[in-house]
Every structure is written in C-alpha cells, then in structure tokens.
PyMOL commands that place a pseudoatom at each C-alpha (Angstrom):
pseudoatom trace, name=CA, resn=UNK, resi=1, chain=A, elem=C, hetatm=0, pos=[-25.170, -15.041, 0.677]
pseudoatom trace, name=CA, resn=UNK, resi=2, chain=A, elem=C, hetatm=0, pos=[-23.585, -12.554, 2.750]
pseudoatom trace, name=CA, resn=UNK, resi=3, chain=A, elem=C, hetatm=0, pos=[-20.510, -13.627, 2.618]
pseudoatom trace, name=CA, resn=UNK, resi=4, chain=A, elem=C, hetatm=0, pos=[-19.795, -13.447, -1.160]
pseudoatom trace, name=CA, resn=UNK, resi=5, chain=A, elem=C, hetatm=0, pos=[-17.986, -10.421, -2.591]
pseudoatom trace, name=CA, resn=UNK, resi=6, chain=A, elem=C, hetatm=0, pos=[-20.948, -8.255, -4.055]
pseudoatom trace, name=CA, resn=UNK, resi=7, chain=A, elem=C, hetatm=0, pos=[-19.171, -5.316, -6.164]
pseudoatom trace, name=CA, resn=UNK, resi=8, chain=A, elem=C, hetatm=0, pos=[-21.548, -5.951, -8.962]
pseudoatom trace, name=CA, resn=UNK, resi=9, chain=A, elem=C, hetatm=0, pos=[-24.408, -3.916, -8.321]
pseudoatom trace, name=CA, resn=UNK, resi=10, chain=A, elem=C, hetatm=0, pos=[-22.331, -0.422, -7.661]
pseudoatom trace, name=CA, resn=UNK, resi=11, chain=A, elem=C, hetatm=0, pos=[-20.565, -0.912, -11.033]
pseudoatom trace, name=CA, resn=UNK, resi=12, chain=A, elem=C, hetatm=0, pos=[-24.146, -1.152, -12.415]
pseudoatom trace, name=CA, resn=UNK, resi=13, chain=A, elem=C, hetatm=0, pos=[-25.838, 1.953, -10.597]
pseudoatom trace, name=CA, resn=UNK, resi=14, chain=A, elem=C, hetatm=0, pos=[-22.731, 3.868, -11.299]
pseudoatom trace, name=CA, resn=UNK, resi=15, chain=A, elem=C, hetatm=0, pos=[-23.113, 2.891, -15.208]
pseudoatom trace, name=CA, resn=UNK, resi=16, chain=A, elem=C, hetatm=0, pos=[-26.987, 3.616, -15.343]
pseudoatom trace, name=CA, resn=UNK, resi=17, chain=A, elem=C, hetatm=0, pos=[-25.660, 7.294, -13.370]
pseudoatom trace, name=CA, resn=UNK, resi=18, chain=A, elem=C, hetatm=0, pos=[-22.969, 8.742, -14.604]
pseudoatom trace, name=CA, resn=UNK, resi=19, chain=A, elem=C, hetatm=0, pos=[-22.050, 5.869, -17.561]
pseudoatom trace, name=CA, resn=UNK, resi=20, chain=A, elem=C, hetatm=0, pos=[-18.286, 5.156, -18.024]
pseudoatom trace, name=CA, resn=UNK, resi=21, chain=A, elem=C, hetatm=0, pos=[-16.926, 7.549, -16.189]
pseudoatom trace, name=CA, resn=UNK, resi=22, chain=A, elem=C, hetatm=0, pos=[-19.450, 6.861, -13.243]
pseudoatom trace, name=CA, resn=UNK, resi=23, chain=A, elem=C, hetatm=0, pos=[-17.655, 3.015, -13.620]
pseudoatom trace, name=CA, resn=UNK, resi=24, chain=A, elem=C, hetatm=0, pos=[-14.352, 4.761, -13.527]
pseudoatom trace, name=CA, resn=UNK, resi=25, chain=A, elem=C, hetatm=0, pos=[-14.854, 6.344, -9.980]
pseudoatom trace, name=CA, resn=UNK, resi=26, chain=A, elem=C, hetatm=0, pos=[-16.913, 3.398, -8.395]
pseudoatom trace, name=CA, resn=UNK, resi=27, chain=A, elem=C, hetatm=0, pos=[-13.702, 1.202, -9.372]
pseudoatom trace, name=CA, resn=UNK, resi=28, chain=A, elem=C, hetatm=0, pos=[-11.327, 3.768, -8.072]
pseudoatom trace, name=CA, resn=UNK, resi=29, chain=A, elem=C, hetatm=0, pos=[-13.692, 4.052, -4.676]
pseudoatom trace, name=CA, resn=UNK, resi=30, chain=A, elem=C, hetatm=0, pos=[-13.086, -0.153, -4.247]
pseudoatom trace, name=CA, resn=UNK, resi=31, chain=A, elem=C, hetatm=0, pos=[-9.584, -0.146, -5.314]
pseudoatom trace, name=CA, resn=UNK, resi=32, chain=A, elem=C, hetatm=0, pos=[-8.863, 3.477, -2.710]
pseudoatom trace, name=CA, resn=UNK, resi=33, chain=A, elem=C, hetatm=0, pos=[-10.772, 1.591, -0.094]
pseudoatom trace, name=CA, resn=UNK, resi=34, chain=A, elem=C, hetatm=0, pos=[-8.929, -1.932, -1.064]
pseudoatom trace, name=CA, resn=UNK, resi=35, chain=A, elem=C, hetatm=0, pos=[-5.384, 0.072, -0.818]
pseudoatom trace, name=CA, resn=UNK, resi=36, chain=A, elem=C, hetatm=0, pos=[-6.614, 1.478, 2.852]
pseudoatom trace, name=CA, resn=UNK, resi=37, chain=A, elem=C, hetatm=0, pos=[-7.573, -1.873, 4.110]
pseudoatom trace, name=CA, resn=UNK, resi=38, chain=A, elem=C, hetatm=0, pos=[-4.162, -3.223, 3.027]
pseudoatom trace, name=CA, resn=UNK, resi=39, chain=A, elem=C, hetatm=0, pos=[-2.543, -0.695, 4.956]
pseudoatom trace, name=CA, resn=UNK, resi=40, chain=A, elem=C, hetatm=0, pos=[-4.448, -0.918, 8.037]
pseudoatom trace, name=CA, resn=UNK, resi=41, chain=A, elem=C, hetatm=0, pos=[-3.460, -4.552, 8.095]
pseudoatom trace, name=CA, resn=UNK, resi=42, chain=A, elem=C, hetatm=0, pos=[-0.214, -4.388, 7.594]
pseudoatom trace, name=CA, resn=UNK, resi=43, chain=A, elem=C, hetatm=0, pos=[0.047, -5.642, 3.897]
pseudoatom trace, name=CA, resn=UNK, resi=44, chain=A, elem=C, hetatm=0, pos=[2.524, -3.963, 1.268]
pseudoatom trace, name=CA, resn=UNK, resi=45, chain=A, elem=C, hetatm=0, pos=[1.527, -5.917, -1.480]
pseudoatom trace, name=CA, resn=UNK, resi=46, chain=A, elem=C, hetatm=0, pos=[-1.317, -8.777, -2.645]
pseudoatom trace, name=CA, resn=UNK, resi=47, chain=A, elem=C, hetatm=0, pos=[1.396, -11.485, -1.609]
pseudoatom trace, name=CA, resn=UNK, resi=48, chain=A, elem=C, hetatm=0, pos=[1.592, -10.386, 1.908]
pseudoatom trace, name=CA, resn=UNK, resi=49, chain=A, elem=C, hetatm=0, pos=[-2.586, -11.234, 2.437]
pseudoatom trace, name=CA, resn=UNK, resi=50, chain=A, elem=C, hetatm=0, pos=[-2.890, -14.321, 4.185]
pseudoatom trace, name=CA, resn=UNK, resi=51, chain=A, elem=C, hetatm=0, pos=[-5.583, -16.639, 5.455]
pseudoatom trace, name=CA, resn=UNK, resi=52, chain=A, elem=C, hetatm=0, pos=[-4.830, -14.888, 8.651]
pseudoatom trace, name=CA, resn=UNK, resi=53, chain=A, elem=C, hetatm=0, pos=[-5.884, -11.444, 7.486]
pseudoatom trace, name=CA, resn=UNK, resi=54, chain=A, elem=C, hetatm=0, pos=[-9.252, -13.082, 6.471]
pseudoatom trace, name=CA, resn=UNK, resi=55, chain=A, elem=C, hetatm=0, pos=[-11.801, -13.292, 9.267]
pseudoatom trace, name=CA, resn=UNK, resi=56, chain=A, elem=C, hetatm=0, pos=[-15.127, -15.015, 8.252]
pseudoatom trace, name=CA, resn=UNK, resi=57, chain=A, elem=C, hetatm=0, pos=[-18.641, -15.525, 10.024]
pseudoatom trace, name=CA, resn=UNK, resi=58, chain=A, elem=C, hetatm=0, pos=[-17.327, -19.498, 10.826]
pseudoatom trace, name=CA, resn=UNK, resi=59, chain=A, elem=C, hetatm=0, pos=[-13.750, -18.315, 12.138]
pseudoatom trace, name=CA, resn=UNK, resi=60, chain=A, elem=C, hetatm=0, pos=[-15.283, -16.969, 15.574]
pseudoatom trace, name=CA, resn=UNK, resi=61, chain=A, elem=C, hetatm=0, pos=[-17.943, -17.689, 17.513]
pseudoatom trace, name=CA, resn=UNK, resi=62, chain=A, elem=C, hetatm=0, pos=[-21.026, -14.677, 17.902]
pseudoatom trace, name=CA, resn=UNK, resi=63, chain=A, elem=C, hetatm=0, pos=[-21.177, -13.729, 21.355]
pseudoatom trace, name=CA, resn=UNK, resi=64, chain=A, elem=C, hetatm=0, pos=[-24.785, -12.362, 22.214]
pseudoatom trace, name=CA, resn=UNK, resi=65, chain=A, elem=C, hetatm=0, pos=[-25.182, -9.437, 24.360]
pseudoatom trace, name=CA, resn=UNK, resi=66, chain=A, elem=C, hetatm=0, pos=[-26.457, -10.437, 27.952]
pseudoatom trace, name=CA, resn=UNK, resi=67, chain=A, elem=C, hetatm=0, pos=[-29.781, -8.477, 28.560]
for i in range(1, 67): cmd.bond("trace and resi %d" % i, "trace and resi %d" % (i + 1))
show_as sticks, trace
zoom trace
C-alpha cells in the first residue's frame, strides 16, 4: 500500500526514543516539511491544494528506461 499516507510509524519510534518530546519534533519535522511542499507548489493556504497538485501512481503512465 504505497500509496497510503504512512506517518504512523515515526510518531511511534520517536515516542519509544525520545517520548513526548521525541513526538513533538517528529510532528514539527512533517508539518516543516508539509509547509515547504506548500510553498514549492505554489499554495498559501490548505484551500489553495487542489486535485491538480496531487500526482498519483494512476495519473501518469511509467515510462521504462530503454536499455
């Protein structure tokens, strides 16, 4: 499942680390890197993402190398 949003498991190692505080900076990390990804596309806000900004495995065809 590839595809699926996995932001589970770093909350988790981050809790076993470094315990709340390890949760603390592993949410800031996604949220910083969240923020930067905005940016780079051209979003201000959450209501500015659109189905165009979102670019899944089905959306283009894989183009294979030619050996």
């Amino acid at each position: 499942m590839p595809s699926q949003s996995q932001i589970g498991r770093p909350v988790v190692f981050a809790l076993a680390a470094e315990g709340e505080a390890g949760v603390k900076k592993v949410l800031q990390m996604l949220r910083d890197e969240f923020e930067l990804t905005m940016a780079l596309s051209g979003c201000r806000s959450l209501s500015e993402i659109t189905r165009n900004h979102i670019v899944t495995e089905w959306d283009t065809p894989r183009h294979l190398p030619r050996l």
